[in-house]
N, C-alpha and C positions, 0 to 999 in steps of 0.2 A: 060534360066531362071537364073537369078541371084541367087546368094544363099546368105541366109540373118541369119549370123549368131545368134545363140541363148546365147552363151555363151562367144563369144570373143569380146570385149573391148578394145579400146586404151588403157585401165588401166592395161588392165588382166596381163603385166609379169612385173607388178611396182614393185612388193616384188621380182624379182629373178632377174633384167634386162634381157638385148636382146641382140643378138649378133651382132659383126659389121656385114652389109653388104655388101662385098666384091664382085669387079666383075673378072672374069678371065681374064689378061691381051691378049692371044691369041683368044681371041672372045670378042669382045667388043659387049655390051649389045645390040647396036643397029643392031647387026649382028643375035641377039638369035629366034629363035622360038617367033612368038606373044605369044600363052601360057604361058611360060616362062618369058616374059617382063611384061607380065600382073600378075603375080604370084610376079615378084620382086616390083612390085607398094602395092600391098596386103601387105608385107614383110615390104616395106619403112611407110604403113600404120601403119600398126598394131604390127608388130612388130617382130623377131623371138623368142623366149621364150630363154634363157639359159640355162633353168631347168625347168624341169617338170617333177617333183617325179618317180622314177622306169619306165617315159616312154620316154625322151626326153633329151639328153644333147647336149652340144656342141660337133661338130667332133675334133676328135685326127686326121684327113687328112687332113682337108683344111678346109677353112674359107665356111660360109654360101655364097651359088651361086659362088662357085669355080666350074669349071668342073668336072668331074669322068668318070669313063666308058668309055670307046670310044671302038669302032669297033661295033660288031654285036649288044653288048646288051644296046648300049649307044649312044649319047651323053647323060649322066645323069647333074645336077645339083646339087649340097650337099646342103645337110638343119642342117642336125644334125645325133648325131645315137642314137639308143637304147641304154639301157644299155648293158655294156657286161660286164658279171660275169668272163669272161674266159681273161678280158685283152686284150691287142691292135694285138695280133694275131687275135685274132676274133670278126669284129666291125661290127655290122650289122650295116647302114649307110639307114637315112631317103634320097629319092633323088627326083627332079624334072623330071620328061622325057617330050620327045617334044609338047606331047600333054599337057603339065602343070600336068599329076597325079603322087601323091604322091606314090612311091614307097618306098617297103624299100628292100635294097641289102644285102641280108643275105650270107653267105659266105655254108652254109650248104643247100644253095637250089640253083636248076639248073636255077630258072630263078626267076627273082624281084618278091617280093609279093604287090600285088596290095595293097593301104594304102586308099587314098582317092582321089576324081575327079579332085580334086584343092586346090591349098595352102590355101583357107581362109574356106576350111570344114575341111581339118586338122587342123588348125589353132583352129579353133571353137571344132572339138573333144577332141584338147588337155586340152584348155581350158574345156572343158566339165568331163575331167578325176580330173582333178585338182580341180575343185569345189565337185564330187565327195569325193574325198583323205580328202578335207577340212571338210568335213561335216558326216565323217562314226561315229568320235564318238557320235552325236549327238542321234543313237541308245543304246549308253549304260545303260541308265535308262530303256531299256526294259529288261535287261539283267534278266535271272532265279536266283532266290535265290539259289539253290541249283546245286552240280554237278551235280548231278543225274537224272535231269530234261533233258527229250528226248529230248521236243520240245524247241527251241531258238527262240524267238520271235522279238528279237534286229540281230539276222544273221539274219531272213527274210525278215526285213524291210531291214536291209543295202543290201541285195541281190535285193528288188522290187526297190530301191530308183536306184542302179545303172543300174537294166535293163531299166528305165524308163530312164533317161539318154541315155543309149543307141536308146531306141525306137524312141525319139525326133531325135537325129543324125540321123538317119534310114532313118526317111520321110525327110531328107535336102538332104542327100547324100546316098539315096538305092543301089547305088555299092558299098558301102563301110561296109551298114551292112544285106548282104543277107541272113542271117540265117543258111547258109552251110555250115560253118567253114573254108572257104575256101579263106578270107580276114583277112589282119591285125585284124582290131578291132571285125570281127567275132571270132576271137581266143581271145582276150583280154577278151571278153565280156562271151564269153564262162567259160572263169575261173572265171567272177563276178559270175555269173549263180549257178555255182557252190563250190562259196563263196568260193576260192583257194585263189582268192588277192582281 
């Protein structure tokens, strides 16, 4: 089945651009995984984001769809990495693998954390996180007059508005948000849940 995203747009990285393209000179493109050939078409489509707020940069390793990994736990393919608070010692790195899903290479875990099925539902999550980030203060007119006020009416909205977000991504790509905490964006979402980011 196709996956037909909800949120991403040739437009969607016009405010931050995209990064180059690059192929890896020791595996030429027509040599890659179809997965991966089909993920770099998605890529030449749509586009790779450069930024996308505390979830998404350019790698400090190597260009987008440079190689990574190799032996047991790889051939990977770079996309981007996470942020990383701790500096270039510790980059957790968005990656391709053969079958086309989006992992990401955390240096703190024995083996890739599963991200998304295909580069255009991450592509679309991100973009998904990003119109989120764009639209949180939009609850601040619910906000309580006072400190002392238990209940927040404006965090609960910003809390439903982003699981609902989430729950759309869910039904495009259910390996990516199984409810188990046990996926990328099952953790991300986990901390909207709990109004943490």
């Amino acid at each position: 089945m196709k996956y037909v995203p909800q949120w991403l747009t040739s437009t969607s990285w016009d405010g931050v651009g995209t990064l180059g393209l690059e192929t890896d000179a020791s595996a030429p493109a027509a040599e890659w995984p179809e997965p991966v050939r089909e993920a770099l078409e998605v890529a030449r489509e749509y586009g790779l984001p450069a930024e996308v707020d505390g979830m998404f940069y350019a790698g400090s390793r190597g260009g987008a769809f440079t190689r990574a990994g190799e032996g047991a736990a790889g051939p990977f393919w770079r996309l981007g990495q996470h942020d990383s608070q701790l500096g270039d010692s510790y980059v957790s790195e968005y990656v391709l693998d053969e079958r086309g899903w989006v992992v990401l290479l955390d240096p703190s875990l024995p083996e890739p954390r599963f991200v998304n099925s295909s580069l255009i539902a991450f592509l679309d999550a991100l973009a998904g996180w990003d119109y989120r980030n764009e639209h949180l203060d939009d609850f601040d007119d619910l906000e309580p007059e006072g400190d002392e006020e238990e209940d927040d009416p404006a965090e609960e909205a910003r809390v439903a508005f982003g699981m609902e977000i989430a729950r759309k991504l869910g039904k495009r790509d259910p390996a990516a948000f199984t409810g188990e905490a046990i996926t990328w964006w099952d953790r991300v979402y986990e901390e909207v849940e709990n109004d943490v980011i």
